[in-house]
C-alpha distance (Angstrom), angle and dihedral (degrees) to the residues before:
residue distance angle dihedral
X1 . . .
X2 3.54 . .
X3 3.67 89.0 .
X4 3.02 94.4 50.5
X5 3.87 90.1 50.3
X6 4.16 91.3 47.4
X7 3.91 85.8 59.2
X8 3.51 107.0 50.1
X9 4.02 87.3 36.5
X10 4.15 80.2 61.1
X11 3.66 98.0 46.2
X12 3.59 97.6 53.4
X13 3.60 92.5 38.9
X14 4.37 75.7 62.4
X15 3.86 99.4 47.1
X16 4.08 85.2 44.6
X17 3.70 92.3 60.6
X18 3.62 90.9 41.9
X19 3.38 105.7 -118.6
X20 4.11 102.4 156.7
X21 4.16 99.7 152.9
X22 3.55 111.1 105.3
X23 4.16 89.3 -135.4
X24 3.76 90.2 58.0
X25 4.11 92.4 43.9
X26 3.64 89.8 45.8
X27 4.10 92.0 48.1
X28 3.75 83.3 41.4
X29 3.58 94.1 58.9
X30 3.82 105.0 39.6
X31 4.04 84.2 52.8
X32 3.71 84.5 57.7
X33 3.78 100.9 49.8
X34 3.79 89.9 39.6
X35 3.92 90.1 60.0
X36 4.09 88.9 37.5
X37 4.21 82.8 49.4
X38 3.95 87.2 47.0
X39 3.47 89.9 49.6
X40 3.73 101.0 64.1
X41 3.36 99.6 40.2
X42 3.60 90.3 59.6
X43 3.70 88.1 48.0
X44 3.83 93.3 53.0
X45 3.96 88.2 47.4
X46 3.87 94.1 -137.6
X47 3.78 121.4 170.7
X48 3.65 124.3 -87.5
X49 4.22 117.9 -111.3
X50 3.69 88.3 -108.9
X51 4.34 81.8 59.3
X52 3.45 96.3 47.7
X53 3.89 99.5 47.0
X54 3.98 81.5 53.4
X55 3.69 88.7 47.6
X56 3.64 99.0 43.8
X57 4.07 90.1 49.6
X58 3.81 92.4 52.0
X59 3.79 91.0 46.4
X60 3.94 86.2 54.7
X61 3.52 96.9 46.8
X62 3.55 91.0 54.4
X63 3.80 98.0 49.7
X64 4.28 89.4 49.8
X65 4.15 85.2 50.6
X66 3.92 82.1 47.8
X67 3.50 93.3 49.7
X68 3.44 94.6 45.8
X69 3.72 97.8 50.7
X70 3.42 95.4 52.7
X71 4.16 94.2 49.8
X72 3.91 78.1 53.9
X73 3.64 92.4 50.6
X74 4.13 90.4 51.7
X75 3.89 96.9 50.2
X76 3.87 92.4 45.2
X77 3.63 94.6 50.9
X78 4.15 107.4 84.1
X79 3.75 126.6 -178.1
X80 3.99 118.2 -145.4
X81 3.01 130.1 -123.5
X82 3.92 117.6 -108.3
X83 3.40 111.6 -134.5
């Protein structure tokens, strides 16, 4: 309901100020949901793009170091021979 209530408060707010061009009702309501859309993530607290390019680069470093431990694992490991 209160939704509901927040989106017919905006629309009218729109026809008040006389905005009847479907350009300026379609700018109108992309600036809405882009504030709504802003709204939540700040709400959730997730990271920023500049965070999770950081994050992302770290995660990949990691996973080559993995990689690379484990090909160093394979080569030092020998088998003898029975005899």
């Amino acid at each position: 309901m209160k939704n509901s209530k927040f989106i017919f408060d905006k629309f009218t707010k729109l026809f008040e100020q006389g905005l009847i061009s479907s350009k300026d009702l379609k700018n109108e309501l992309i600036t809405i949901l882009k504030s709504k859309r802003d709204e939540i993530v700040f709400k959730m607290k997730l990271t920023s793009k500049e965070e999770y390019e950081v994050l992302s680069k770290r995660v990949e470093n990691l996973e080559k170091r993995i990689e690379k431990l484990n090909s160093q694992k394979k080569k030092s490991t020998k088998r003898a021979k029975r005899s």
